[in-house]
N, CA, C and O atoms as a Tinker XYZ file with bonds, in Angstrom:
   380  protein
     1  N    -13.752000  -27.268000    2.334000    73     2
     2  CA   -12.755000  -26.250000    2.047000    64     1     3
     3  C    -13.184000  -24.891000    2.594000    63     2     4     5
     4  O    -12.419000  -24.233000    3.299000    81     3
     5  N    -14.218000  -24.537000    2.319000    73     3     6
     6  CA   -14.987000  -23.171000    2.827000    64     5     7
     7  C    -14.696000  -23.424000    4.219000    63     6     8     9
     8  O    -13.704000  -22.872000    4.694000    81     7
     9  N    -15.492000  -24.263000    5.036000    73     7    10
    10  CA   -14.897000  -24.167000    6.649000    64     9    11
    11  C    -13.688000  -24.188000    6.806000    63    10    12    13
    12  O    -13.334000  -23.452000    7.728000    81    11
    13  N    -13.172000  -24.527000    6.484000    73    11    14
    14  CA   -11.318000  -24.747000    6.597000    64    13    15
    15  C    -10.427000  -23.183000    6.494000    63    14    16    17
    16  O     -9.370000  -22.740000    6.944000    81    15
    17  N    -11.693000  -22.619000    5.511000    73    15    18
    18  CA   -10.577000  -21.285000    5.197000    64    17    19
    19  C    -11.315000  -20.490000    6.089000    63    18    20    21
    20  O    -10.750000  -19.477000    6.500000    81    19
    21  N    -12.750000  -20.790000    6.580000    73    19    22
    22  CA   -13.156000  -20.086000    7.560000    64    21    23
    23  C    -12.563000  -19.764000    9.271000    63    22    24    25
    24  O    -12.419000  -18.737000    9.935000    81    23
    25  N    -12.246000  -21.779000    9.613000    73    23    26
    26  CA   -11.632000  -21.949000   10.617000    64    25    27
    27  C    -10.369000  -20.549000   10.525000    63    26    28    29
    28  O    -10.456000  -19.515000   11.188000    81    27
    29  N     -9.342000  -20.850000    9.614000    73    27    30
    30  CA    -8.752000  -20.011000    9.976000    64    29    31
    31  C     -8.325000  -18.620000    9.623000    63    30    32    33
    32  O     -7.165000  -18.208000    9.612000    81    31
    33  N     -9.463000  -17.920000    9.321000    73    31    34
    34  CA   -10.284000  -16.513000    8.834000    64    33    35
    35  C     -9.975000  -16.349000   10.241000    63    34    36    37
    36  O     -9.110000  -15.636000   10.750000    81    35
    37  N    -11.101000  -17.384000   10.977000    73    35    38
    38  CA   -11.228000  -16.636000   12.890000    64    37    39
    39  C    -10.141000  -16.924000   13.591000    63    38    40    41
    40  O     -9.966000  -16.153000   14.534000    81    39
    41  N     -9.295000  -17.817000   13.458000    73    39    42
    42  CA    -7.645000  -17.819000   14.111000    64    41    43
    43  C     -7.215000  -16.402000   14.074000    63    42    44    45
    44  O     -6.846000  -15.565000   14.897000    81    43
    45  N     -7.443000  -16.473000   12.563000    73    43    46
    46  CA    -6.311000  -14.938000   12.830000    64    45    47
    47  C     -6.955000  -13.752000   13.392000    63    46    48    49
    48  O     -6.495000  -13.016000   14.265000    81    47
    49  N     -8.046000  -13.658000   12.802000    73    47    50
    50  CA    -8.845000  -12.441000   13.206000    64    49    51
    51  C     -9.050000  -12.333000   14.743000    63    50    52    53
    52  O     -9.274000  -11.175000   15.094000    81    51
    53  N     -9.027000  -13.443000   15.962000    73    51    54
    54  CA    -9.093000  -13.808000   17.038000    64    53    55
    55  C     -7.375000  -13.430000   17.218000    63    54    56    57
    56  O     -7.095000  -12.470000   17.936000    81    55
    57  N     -6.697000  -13.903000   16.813000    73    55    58
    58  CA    -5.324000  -13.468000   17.321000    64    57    59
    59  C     -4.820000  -11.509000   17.285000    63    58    60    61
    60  O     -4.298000  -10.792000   18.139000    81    59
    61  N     -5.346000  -11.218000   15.735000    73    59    62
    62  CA    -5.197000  -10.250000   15.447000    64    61    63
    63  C     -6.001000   -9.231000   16.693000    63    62    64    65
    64  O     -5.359000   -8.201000   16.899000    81    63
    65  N     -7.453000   -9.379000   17.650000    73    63    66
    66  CA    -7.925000   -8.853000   18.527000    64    65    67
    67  C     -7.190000   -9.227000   19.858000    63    66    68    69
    68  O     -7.011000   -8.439000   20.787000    81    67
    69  N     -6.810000  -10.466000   19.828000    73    67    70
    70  CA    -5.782000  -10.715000   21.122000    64    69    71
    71  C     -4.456000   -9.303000   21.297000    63    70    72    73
    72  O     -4.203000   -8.319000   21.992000    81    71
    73  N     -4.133000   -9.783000   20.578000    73    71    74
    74  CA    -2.517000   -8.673000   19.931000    64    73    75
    75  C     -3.101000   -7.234000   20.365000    63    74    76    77
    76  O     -2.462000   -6.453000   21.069000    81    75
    77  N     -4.509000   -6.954000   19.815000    73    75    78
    78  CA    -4.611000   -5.453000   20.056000    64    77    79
    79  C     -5.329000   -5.102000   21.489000    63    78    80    81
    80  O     -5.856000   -4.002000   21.656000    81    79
    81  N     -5.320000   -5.880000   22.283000    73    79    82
    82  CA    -5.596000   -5.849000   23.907000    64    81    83
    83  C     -7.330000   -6.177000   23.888000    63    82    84    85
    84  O     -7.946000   -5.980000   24.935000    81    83
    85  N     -7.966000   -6.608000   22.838000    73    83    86
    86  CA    -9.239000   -7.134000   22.612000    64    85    87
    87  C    -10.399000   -6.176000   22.752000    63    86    88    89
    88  O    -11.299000   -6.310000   23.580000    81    87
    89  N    -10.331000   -5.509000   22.153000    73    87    90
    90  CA   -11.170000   -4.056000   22.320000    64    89    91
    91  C    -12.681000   -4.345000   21.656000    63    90    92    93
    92  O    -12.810000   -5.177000   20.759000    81    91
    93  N    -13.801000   -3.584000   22.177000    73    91    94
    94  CA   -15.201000   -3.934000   22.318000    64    93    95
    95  C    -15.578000   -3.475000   20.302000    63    94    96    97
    96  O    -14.983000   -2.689000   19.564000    81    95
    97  N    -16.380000   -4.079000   20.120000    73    95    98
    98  CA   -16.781000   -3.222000   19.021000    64    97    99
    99  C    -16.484000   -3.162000   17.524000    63    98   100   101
   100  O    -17.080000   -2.553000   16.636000    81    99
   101  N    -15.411000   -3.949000   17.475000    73    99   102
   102  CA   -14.240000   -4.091000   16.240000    64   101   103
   103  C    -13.966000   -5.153000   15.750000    63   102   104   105
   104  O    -12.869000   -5.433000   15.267000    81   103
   105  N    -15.388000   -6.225000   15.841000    73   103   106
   106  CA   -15.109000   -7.526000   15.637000    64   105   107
   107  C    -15.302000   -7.414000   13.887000    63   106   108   109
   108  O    -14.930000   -8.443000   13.322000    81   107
   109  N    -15.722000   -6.540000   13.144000    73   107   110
   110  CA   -15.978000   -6.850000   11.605000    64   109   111
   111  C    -14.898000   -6.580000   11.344000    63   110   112   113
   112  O    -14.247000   -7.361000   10.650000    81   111
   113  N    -14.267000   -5.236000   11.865000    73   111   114
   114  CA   -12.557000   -5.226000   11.579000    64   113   115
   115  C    -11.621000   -6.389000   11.638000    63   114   116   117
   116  O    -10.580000   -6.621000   11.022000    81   115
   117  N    -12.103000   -6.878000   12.306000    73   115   118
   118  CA   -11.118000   -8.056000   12.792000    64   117   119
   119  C    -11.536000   -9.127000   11.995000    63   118   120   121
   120  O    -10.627000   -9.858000   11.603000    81   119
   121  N    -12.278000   -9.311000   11.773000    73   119   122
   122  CA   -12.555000  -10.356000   10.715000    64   121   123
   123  C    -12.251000   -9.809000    9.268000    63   122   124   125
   124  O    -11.754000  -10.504000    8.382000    81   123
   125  N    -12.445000   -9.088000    9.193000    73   123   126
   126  CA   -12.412000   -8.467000    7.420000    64   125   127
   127  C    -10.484000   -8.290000    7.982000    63   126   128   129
   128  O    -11.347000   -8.405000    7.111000    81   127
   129  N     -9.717000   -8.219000    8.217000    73   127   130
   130  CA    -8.246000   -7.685000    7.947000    64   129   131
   131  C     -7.592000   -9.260000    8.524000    63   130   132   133
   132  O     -6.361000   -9.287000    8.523000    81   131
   133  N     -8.468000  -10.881000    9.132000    73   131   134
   134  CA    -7.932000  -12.074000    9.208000    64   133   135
   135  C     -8.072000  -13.016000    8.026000    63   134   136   137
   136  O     -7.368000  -13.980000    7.727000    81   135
   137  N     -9.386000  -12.400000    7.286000    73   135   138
   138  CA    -9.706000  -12.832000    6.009000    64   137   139
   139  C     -8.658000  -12.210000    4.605000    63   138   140   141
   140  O     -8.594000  -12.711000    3.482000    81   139
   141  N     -8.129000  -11.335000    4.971000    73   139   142
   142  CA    -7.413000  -10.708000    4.124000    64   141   143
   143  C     -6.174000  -11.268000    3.977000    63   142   144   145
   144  O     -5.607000  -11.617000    2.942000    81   143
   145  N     -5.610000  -11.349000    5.730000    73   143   146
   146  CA    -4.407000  -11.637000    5.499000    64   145   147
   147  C     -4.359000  -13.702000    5.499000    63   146   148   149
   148  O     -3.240000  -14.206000    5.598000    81   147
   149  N     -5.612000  -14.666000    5.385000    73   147   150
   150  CA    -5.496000  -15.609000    5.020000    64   149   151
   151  C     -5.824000  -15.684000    3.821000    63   150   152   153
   152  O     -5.690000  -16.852000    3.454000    81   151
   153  N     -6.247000  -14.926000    2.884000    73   151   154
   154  CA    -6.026000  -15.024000    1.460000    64   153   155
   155  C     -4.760000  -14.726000    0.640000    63   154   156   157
   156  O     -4.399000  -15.070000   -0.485000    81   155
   157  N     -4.080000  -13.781000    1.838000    73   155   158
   158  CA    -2.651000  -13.568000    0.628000    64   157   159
   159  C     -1.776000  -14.404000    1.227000    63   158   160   161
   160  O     -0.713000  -14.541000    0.621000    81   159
   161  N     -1.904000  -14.999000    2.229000    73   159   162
   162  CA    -0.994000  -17.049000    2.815000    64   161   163
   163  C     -1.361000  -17.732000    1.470000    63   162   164   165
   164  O     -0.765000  -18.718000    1.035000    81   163
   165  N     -2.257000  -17.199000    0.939000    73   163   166
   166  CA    -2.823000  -18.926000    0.321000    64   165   167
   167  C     -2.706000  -18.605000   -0.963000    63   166   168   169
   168  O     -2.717000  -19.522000   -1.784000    81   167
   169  N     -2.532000  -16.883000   -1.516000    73   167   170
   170  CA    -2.058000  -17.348000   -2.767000    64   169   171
   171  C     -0.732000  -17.036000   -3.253000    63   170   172   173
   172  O      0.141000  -16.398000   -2.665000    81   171
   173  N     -0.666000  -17.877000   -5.076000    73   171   174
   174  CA     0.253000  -18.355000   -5.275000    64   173   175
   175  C      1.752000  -16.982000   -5.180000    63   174   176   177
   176  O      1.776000  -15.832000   -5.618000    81   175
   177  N      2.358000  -17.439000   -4.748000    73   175   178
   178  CA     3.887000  -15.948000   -4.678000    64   177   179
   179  C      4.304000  -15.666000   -5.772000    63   178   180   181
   180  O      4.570000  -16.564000   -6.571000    81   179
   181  N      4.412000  -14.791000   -5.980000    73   179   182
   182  CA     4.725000  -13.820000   -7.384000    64   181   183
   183  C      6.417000  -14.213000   -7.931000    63   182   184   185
   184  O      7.408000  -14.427000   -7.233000    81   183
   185  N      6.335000  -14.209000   -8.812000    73   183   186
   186  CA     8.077000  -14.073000   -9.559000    64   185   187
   187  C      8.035000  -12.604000  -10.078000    63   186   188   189
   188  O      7.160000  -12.013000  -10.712000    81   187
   189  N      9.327000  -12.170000   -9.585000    73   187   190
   190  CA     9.753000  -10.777000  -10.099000    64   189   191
   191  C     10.768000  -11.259000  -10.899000    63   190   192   193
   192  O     11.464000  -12.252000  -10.690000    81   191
   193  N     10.814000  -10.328000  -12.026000    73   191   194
   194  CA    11.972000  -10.242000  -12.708000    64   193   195
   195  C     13.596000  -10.731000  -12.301000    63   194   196   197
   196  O     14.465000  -11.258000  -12.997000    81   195
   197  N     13.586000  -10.314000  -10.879000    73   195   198
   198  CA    15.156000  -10.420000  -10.745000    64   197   199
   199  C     14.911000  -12.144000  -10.402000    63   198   200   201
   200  O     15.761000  -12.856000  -10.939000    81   199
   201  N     14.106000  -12.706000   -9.774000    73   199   202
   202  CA    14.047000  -14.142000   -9.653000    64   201   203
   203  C     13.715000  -14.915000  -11.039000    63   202   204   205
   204  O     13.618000  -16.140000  -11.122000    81   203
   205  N     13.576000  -14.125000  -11.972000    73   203   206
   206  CA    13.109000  -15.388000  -13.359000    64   205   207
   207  C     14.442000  -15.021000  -13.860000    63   206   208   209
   208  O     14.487000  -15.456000  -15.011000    81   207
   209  N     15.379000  -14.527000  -13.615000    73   207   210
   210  CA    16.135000  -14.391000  -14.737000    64   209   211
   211  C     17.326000  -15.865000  -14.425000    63   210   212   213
   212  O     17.482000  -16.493000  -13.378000    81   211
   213  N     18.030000  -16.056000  -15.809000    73   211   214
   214  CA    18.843000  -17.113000  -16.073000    64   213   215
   215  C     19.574000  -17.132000  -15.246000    63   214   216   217
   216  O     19.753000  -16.222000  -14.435000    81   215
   217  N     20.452000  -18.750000  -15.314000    73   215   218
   218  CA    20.930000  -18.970000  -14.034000    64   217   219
   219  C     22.560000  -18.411000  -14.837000    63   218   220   221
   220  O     23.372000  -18.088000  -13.971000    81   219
   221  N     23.016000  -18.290000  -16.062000    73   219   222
   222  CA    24.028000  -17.485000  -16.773000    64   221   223
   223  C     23.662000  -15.793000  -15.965000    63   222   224   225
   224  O     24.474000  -15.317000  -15.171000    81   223
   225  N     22.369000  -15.068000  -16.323000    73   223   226
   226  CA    22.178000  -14.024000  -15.846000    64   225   227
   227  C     22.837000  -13.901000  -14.260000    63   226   228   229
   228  O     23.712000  -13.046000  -14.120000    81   227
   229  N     22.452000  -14.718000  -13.068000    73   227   230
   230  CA    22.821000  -14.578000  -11.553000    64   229   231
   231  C     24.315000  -14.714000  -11.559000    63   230   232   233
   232  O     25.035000  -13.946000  -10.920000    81   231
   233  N     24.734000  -15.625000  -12.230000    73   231   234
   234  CA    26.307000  -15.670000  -11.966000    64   233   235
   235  C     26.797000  -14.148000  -12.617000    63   234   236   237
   236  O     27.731000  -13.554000  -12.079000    81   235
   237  N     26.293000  -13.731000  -13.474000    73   235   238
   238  CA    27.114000  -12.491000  -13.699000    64   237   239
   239  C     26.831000  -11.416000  -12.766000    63   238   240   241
   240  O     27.645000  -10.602000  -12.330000    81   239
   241  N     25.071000  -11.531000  -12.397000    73   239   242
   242  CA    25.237000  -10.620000  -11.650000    64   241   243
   243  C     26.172000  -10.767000  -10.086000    63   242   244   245
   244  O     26.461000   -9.889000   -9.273000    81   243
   245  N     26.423000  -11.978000  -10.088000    73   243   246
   246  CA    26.924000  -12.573000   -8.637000    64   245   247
   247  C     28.691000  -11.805000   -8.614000    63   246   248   249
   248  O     29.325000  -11.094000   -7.834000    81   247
   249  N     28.937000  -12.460000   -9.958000    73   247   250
   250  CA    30.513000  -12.038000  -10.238000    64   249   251
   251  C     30.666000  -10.375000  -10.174000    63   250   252   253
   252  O     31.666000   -9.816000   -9.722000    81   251
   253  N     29.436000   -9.650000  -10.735000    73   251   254
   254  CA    29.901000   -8.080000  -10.878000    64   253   255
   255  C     29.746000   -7.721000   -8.961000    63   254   256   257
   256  O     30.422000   -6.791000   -8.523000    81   255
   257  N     29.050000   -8.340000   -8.212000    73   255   258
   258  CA    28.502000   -7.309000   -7.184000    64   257   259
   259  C     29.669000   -7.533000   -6.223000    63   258   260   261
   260  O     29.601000   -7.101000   -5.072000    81   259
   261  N     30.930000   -8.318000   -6.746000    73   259   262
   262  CA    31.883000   -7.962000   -5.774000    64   261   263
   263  C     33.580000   -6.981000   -6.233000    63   262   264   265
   264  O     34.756000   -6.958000   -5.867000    81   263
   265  N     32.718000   -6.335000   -7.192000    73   263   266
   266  CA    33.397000   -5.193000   -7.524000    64   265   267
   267  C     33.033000   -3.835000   -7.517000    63   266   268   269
   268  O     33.410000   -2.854000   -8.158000    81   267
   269  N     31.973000   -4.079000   -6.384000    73   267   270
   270  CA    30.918000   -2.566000   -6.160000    64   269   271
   271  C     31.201000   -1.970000   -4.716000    63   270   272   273
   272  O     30.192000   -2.167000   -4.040000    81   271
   273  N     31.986000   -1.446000   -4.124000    73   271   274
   274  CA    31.637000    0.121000   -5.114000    64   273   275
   275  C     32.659000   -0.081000   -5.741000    63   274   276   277
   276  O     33.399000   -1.035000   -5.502000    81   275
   277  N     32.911000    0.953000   -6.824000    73   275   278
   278  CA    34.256000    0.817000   -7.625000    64   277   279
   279  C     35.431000    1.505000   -7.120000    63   278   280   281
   280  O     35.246000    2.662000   -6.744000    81   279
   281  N     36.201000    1.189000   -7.063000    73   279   282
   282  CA    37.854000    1.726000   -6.571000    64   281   283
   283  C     38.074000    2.978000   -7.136000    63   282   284   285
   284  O     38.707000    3.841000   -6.529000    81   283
   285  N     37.564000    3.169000   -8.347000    73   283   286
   286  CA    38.260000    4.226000   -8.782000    64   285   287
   287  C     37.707000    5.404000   -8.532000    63   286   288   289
   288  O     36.511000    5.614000   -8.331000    81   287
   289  N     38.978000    6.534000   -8.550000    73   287   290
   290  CA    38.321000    7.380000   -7.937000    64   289   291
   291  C     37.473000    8.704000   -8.848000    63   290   292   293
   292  O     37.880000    8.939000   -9.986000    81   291
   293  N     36.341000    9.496000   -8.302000    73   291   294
   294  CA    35.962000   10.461000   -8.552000    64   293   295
   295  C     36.177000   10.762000  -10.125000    63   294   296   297
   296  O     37.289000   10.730000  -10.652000    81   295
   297  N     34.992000   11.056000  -10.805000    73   295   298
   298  CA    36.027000   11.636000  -12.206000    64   297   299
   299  C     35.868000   12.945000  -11.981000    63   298   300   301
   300  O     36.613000   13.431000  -12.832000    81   299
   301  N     35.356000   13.893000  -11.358000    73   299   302
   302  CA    35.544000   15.202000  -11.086000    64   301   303
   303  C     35.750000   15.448000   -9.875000    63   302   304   305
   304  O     35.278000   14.706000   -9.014000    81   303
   305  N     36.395000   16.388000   -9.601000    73   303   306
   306  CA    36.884000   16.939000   -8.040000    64   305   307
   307  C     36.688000   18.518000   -8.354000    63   306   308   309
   308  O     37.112000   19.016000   -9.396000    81   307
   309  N     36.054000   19.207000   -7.427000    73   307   310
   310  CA    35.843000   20.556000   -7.491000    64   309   311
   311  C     36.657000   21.472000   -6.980000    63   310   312   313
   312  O     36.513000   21.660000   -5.772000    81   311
   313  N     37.395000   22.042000   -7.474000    73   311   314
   314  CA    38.885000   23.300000   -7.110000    64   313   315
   315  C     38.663000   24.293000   -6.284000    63   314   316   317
   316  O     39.473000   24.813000   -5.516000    81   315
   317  N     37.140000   24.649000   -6.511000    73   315   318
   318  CA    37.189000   26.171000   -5.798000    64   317   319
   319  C     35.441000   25.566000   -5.670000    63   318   320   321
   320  O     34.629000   25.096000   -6.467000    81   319
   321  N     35.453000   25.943000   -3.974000    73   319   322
   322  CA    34.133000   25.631000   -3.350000    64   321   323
   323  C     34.149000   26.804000   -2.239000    63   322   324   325
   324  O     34.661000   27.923000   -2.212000    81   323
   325  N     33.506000   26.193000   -1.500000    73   323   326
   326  CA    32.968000   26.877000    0.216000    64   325   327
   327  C     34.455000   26.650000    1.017000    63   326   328   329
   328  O     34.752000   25.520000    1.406000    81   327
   329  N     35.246000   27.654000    1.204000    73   327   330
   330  CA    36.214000   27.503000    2.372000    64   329   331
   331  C     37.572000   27.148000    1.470000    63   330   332   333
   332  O     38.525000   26.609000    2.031000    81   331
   333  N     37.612000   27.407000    0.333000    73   331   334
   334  CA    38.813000   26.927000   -0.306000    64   333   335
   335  C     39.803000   28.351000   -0.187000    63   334   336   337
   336  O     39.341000   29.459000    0.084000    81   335
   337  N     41.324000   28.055000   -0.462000    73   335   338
   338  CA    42.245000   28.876000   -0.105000    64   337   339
   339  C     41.854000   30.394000   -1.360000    63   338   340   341
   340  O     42.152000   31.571000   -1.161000    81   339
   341  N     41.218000   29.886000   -2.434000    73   339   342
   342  CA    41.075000   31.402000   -3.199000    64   341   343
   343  C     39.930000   32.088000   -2.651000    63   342   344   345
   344  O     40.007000   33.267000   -2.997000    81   343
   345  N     38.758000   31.848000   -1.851000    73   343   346
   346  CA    38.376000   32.616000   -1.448000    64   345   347
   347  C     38.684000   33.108000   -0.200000    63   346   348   349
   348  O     37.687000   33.520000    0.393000    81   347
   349  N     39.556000   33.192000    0.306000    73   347   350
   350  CA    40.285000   33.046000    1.809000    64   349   351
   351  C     41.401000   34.477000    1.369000    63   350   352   353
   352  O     41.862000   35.374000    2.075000    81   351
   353  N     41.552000   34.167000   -0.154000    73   351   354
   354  CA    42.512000   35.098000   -0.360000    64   353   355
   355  C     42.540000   36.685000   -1.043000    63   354   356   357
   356  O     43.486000   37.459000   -1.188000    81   355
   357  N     41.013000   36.826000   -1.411000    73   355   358
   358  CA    40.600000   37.842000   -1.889000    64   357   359
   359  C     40.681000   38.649000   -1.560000    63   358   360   361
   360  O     40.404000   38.694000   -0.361000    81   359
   361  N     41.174000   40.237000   -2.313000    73   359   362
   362  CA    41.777000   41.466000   -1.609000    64   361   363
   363  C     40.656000   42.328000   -1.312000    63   362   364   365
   364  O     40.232000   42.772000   -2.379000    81   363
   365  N     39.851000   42.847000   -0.122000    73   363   366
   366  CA    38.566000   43.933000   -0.513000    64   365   367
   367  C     39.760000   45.241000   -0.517000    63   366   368   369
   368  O     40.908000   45.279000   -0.073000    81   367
   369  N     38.877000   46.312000   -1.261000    73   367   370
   370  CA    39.538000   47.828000   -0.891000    64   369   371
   371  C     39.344000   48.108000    0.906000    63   370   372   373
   372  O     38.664000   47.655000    1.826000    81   371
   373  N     40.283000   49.021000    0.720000    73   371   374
   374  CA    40.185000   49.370000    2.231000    64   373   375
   375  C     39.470000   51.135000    2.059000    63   374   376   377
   376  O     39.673000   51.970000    1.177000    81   375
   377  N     38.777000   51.186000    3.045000    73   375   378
   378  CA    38.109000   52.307000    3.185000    64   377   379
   379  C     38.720000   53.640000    3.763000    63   378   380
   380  O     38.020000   54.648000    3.861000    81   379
């Protein structure tokens, strides 16, 4: 098992120096970041929350997400902003 995960420790770490045009000097790098990324291949994949939940839970969420965005509109709309007709209409004194 140890050689096995070794064999392909140096696959990758050998590919990973291929990929980077094989540069002098950087072989512990390359081994320490092929060893890394053949340990997280090999272990087990995580469940998040949104994947454990009930299969009642997905259908609802399945049924709500085709009523998003919602139709309705805005509950506030702003009257008087930047460029609106009351400030357009303001009297200054004249000099």
């Amino acid at each position: 098992m140890a050689d096995d995960n070794e064999k392909q420790t140096q696959e990758r770490a050998y590919l990973l120096w291929q990929k980077e045009g094989c540069p002098d000097g950087r072989d512990k790098e390359f081994w320490e970041r092929g060893r890394l990324l053949h340990e997280a291949d090999a272990a087990p994949s995580m469940v998040t929350p949104l994947q454990a939940r009930s299969a009642e839970e997905a259908a609802v969420d399945e049924a709500v997400a085709e009523t998003f965005p919602a139709s309705d509109p805005p509950a506030f709309a702003a009257t008087v902003g930047v460029g609106s007709s009351s400030e357009q209409s303001v009297s200054r004194p004249q000099e």
